[in-house]
C-alpha positions as CSV (number, residue, x, y, z in Angstrom):
1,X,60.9,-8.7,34.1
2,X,61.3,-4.9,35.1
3,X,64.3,-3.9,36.7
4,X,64.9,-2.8,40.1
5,X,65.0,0.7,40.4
6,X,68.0,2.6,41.9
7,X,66.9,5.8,43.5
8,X,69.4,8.5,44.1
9,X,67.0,10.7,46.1
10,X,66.4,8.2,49.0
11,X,70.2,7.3,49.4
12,X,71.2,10.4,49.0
13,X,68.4,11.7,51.6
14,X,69.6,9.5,54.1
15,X,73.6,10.1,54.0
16,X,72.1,14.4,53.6
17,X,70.6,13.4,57.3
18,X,73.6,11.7,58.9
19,X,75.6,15.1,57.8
20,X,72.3,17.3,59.2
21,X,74.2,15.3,62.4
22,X,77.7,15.9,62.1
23,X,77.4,19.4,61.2
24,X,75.3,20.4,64.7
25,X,78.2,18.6,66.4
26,X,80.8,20.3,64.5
27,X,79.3,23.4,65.5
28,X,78.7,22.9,68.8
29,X,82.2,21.9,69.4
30,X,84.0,24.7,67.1
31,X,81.0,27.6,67.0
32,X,80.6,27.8,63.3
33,X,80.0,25.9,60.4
34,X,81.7,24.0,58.2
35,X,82.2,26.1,54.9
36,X,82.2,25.7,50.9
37,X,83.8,28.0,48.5
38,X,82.5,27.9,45.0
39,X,84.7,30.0,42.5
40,X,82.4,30.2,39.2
41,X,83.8,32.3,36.1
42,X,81.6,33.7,33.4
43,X,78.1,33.4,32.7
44,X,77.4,29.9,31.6
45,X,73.8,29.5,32.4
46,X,74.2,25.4,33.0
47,X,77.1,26.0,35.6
48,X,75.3,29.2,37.2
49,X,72.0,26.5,38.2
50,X,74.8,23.6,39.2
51,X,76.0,26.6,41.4
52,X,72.1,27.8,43.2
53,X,71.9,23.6,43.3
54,X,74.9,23.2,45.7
55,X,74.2,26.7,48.0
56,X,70.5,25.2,48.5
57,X,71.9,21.8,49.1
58,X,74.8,23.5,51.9
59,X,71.5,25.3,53.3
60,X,69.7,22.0,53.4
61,X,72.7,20.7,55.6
62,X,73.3,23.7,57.9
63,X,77.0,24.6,56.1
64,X,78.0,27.7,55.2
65,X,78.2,28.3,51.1
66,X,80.0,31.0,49.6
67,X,80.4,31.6,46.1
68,X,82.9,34.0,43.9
69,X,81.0,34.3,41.2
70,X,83.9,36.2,38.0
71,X,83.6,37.7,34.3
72,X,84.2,35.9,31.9
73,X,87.2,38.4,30.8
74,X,88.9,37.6,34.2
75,X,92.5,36.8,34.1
76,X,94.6,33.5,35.0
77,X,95.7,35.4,38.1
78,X,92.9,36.7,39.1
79,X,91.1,33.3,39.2
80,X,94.2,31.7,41.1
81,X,94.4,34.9,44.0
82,X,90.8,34.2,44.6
83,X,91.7,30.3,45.0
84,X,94.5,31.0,47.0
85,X,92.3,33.7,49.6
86,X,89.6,30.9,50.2
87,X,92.8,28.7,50.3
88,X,93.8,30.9,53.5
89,X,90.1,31.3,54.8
90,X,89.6,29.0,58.2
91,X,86.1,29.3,57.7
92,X,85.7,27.1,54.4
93,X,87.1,23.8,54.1
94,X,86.5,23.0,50.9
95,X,86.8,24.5,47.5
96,X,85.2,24.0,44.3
97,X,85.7,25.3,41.2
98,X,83.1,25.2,38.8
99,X,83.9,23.3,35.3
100,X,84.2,24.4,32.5
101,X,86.3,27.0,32.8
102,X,86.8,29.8,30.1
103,X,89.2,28.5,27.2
104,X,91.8,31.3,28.1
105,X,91.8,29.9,31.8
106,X,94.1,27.4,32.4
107,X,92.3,24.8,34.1
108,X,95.0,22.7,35.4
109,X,96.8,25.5,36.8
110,X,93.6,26.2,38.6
111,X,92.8,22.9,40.0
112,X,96.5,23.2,41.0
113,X,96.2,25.9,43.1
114,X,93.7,24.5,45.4
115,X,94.6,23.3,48.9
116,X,95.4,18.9,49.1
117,X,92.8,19.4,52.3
118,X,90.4,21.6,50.8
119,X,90.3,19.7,47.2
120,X,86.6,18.6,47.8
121,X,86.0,17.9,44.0
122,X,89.1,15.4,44.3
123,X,90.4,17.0,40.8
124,X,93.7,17.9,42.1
125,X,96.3,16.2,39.6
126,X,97.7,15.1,42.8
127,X,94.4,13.6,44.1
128,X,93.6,11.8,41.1
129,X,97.2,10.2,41.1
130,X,96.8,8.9,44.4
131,X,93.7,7.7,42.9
132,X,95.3,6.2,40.0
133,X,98.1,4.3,42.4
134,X,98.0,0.6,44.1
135,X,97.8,0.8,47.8
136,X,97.4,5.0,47.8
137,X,94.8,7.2,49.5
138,X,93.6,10.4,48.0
139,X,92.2,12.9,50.7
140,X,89.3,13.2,48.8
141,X,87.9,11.4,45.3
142,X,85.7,13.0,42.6
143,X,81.9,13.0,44.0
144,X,80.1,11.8,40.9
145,X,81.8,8.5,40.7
146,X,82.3,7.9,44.3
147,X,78.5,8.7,44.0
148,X,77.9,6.2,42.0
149,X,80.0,3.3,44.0
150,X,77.5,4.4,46.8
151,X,74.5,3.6,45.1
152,X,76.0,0.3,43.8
153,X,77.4,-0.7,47.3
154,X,73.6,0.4,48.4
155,X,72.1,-1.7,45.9
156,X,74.3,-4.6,47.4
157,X,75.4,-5.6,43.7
158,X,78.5,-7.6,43.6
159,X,81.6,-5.2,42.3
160,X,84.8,-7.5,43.4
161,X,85.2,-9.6,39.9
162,X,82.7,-8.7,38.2
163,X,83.0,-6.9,34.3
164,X,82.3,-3.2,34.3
165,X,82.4,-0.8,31.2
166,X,82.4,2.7,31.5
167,X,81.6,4.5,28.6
168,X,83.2,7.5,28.8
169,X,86.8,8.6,29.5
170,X,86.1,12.1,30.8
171,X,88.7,13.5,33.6
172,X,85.2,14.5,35.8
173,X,84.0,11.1,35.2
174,X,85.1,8.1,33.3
175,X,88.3,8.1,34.4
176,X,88.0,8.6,38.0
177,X,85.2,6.3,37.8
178,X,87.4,2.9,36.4
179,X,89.9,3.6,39.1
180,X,87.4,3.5,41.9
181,X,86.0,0.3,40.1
182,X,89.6,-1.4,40.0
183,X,90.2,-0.4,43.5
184,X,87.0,-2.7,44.2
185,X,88.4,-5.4,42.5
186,X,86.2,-5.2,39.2
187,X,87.5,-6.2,36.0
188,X,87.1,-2.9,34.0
189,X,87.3,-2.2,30.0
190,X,87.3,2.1,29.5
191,X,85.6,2.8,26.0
192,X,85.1,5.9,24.9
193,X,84.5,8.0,21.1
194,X,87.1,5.4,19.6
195,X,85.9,2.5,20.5
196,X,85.4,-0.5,17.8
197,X,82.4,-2.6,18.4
198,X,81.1,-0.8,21.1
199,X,77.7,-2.2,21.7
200,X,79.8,-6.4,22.1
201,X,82.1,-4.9,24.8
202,X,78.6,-3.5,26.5
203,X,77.0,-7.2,26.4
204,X,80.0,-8.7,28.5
205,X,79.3,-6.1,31.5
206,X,78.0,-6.9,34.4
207,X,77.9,-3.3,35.3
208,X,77.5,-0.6,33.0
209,X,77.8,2.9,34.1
210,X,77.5,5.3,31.0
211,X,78.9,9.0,31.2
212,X,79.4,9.9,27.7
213,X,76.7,12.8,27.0
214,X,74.8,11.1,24.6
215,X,71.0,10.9,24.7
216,X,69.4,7.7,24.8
217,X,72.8,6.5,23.6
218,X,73.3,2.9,24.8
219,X,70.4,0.5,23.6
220,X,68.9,-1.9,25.4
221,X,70.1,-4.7,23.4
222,X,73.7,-3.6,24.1
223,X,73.1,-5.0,27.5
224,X,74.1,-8.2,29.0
225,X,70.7,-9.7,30.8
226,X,70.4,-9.1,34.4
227,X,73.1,-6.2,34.6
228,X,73.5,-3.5,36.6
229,X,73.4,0.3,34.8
230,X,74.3,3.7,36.5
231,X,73.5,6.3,34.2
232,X,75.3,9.2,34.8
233,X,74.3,10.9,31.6
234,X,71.8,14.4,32.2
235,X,70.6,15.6,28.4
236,X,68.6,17.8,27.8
237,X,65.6,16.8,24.5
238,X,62.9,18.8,23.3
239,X,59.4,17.2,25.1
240,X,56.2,19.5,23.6
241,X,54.1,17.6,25.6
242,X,55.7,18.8,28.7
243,X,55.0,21.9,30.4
244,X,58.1,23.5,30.0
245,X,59.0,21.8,26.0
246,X,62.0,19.9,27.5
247,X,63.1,17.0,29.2
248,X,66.2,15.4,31.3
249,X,67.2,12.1,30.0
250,X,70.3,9.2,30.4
251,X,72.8,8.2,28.2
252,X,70.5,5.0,28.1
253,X,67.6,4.1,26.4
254,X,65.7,3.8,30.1
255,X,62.2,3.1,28.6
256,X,63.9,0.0,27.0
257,X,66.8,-1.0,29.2
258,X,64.2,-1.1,31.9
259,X,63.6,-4.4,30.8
260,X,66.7,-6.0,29.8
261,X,68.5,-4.9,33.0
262,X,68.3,-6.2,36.7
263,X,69.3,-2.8,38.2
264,X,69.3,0.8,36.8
265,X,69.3,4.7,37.6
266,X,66.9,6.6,36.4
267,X,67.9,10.5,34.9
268,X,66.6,12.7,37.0
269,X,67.1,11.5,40.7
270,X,69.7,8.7,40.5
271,X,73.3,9.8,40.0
272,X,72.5,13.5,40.6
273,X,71.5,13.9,44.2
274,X,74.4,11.6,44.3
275,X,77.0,13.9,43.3
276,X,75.9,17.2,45.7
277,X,76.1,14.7,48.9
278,X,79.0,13.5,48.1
279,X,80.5,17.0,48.0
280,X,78.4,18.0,50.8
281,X,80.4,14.8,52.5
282,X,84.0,15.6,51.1
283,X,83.4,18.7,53.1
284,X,82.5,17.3,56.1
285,X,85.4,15.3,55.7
286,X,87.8,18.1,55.5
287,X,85.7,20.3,58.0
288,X,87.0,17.8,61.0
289,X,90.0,17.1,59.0
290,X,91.1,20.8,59.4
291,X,89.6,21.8,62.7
């Protein structure tokens, strides 16, 4: 039996139009939008589209999106005064800065300097500890994984004791992604590069969510009958029968695993339209939060 499809688009459509709402209210009641702050440095073409993605997606919404887009030669102080100016802007409420950063950037020291109530991304060291803490609240948690809870509280699967593997250990990703499972009562096993006997730890999931930048990297058989699969994997492979040569795929054998498990994302339009509403949320969230 096929799976049942998660789709990212229509969940993330229909949170996008209850903050089409709260926006026009916010508005109304302050006379401007709410406001994001992007800070990208250097020319990396990947980060530069992620960058268009989320201005269109502020657009979509009716926020305000304004970008600092820096050479690649910039300095640490540089980055951290511009940080600190959007920091001091009323107008935007939430900051995000673009990962990666150049190797001579210190990142944490970056992250750092952005506002607790503008920390949209939720990478703040702070944030994330909150995160990591029993009975804490982080003003804000990463949007990818808290994307991905959405779509499996959506999907009405069943996260309070059930086994979840995350494959992946990534500070963006894996790791936020186990704490937000343990704070819903999962059971969760972390495996990442090092892992022995990968593909037996997968069978024992009864939700897998892969974010290890692999394609096609978990096979179907890995998976425990009936699962649930969030696929947060986006690799590009060559395609010559397509149009453009190339494709988008998941960490997961989809064509497969489609098959084997009884709920999965597909790559594109599952975990992606996930993570800009999420964001788009987050700075709602700190919109009101700041007003």
């Amino acid at each position: 039996m096929s799976a049942t499809i998660i789709d990212g688009r229509v969940v993330a459509n229909r949170m996008q139009a209850d903050i089409v709402k709260e926006v026009d209210e916010f508005r109304s009641s302050y006379g401007y939008s709410p406001g994001l702050g992007v800070v990208l440095v250097g020319d990396d073409q990947a980060s530069h589209m992620y960058v268009r993605m989320k201005r269109r997606a502020c657009e979509k919404v009716g926020m305000e999106s304004v970008a600092q887009v820096l050479p690649s030669e910039v300095s640490q102080r540089e980055v951290e005064e511009v940080v600190q100016n959007m920091n001091s802007n009323r107008k935007i409420h939430g900051i995000l800065v673009q990962l990666p950063l150049p190797n001579h950037i210190d990142e944490q020291a970056v992250l750092s300097a952005v506002s607790l109530n503008k920390d949209v991304d939720g990478f703040h060291p702070i944030n994330i500890g909150l995160l990591a803490m029993k009975d804490r609240d982080p003003k804000f948690t990463p949007a990818t994984p808290t994307g991905c809870m959405e779509l499996l509280k959506d999907s009405g699967v069943q996260i309070e004791g059930a086994n979840a593997v995350v494959i992946g250990r990534s500070n963006i990703v894996g790791l936020p992604m186990a704490l937000l499972l343990m704070q819903a009562n999962a059971t969760v096993t972390v495996t990442h590069s090092r892992t022995q006997n990968l593909p037996e730890i997968v069978n024992q999931a009864d939700i897998v969510v892969a974010a290890i930048g692999k394609p096609n990297f978990v096979q179907a058989d890995w998976l425990k009958p009936g699962c649930t699969v969030i696929d947060v994997g986006s690799n590009v492979v060559d395609a010559p029968e397509t149009e453009k040569g190339y494709k988008y795929v998941g960490d997961v054998d989809f064509q497969q695993a489609v098959d084997v498990a009884g709920a999965i994302t597909k790559v594109p339009g599952g975990v992606g339209p996930m993570t800009i509403t999420m964001l788009l949320s987050n700075t709602m969230k700190a919109a009101w939060n700041l007003a």
